[in-house]
N, C-alpha and C positions, 0 to 999 in steps of 0.2 A: 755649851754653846754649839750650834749646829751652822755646820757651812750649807747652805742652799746652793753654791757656784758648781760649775758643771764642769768637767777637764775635758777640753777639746784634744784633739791630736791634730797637730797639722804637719800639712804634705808637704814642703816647699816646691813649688814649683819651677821646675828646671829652665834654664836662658833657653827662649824659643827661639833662639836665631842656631843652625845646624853649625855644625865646627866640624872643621879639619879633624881627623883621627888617625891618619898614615896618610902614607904613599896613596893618591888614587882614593883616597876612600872618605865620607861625610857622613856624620852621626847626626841625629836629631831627633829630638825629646817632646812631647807632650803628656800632661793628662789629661786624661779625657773623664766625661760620663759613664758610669759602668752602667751596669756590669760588663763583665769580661765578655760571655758570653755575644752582646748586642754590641759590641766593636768589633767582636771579629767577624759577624755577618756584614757589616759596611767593610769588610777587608774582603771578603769572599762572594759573596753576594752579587751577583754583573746587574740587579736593578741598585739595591743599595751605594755599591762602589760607583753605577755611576752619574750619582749626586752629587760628589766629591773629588772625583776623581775619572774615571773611564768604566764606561759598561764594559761584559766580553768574559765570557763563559769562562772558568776556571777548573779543570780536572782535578782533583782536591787528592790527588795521591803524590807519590814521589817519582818525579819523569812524567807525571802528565803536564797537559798542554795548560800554559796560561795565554789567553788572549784579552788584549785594553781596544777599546774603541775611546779612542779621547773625542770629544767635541767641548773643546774648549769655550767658545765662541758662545753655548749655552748653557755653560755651567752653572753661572748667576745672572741675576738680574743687574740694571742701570751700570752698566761695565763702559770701560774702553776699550777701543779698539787693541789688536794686538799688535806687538810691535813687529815693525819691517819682517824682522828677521825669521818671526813665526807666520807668518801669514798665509803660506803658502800652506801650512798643515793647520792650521785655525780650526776651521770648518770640519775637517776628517782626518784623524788621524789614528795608525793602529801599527801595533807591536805585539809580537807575541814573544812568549818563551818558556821555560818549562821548570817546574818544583825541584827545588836542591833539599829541602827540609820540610819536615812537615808534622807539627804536632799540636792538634787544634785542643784548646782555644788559644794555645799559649805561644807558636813559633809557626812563621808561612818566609822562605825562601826562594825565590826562584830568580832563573834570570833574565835579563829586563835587556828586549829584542836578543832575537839568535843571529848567528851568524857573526857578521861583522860589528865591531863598537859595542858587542857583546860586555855589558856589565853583570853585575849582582844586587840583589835585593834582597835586603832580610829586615822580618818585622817582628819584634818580639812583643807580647804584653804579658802585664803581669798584673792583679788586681794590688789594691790601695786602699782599703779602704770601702766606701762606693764610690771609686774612682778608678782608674788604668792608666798604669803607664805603659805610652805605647814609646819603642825605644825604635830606631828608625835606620838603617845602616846602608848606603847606599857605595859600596867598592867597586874597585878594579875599571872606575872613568878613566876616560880616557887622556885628560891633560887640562890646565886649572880652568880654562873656558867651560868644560864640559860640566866642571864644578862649580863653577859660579853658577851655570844655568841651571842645574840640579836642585843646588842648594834653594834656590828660587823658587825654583818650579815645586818641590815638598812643600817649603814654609807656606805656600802661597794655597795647594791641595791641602796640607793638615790644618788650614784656618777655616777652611771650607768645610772640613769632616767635623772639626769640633762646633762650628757653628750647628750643624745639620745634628751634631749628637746632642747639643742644649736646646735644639726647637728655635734657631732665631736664623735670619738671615743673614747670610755671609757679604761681605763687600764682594766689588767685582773682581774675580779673579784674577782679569789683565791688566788692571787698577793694580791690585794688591803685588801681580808678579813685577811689574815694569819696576815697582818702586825697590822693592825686595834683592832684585838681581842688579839694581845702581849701589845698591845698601853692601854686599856680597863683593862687588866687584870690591869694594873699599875692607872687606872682612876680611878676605882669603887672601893670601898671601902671595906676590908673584914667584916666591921660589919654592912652592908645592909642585 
């Protein structure tokens, strides 16, 4: 007797909503379309990244300069407006800061604006398959507001990259964030 059936492997796919992980600090998970390769140029890339996320040239060594140009406002298409509280940076907004880690295709760290309310950022991926998991770590916020808004602000970007890496079109980002950071305020906990 011969089996014809085929044994699939599957991936499970991790809770896309970001969680607490310490002190200050918010993990979050997707996979994505591979190869490894074609996600880390939408990670490094300032036309790629900003489809999804913010243009803004990246010095791709350890101590070089990372700079975002966010414009939110044109991220996607048939959006809402943004809330109150963002509007004032809606239209232009930019941060720089500079590589803590660096080992492409597989690890990009840096920190996210200098100076003051100085955080961290680290992006790990690893392939899957023909898939990637990209693992997302965002430390050292500054107090649970900043994580709510974070947590928001990722889930709301990484919906955006994974649309853009399946070829389809994302909802509106300030649609997706307003709902996301009401969703978050109710997730995280008030004595983080």
């Amino acid at each position: 007797m011969t089996d014809n059936s085929t044994t699939r492997t599957s991936v499970s796919m991790p809770d896309e909503y970001a969680v607490v992980t310490g002190p200050a600090t918010v993990r979050i998970e997707r996979m994505l379309p591979g190869p490894i390769e074609r996600v880390w140029s939408y990670l490094t890339d300032s036309n790629k990244r900003g489809t999804w996320l913010a243009a803004g040239e990246m010095d791709l060594r350890v101590g070089g300069r990372v700079e975002h140009i966010f414009h939110n406002n044109t991220l996607t298409e048939d959006d809402d407006p943004p809330p109150q509280k963002h509007a004032g940076s809606a239209d232009e907004h930019r941060l720089t800061g500079r590589i803590l880690a660096l080992d492409p295709p597989r690890l990009l760290q840096y920190s996210w604006f200098e100076g003051d309310n100085e955080s961290e950022l680290r992006i790990e991926l690893t392939p899957v398959g023909a898939k990637v998991r990209l693992v997302l770590t965002h430390s050292r916020l500054g107090n649970r507001n900043e994580m709510v808004g974070v947590s928001g602000g990722w889930h709301a970007h990484l919906d955006v990259l994974a649309a853009r890496l399946s070829d389809r079109e994302p909802d509106g980002f300030w649609r997706s964030f307003n709902r996301l950071e009401a969703e978050y305020e109710e997730r995280i906990p008030e004595s983080v």
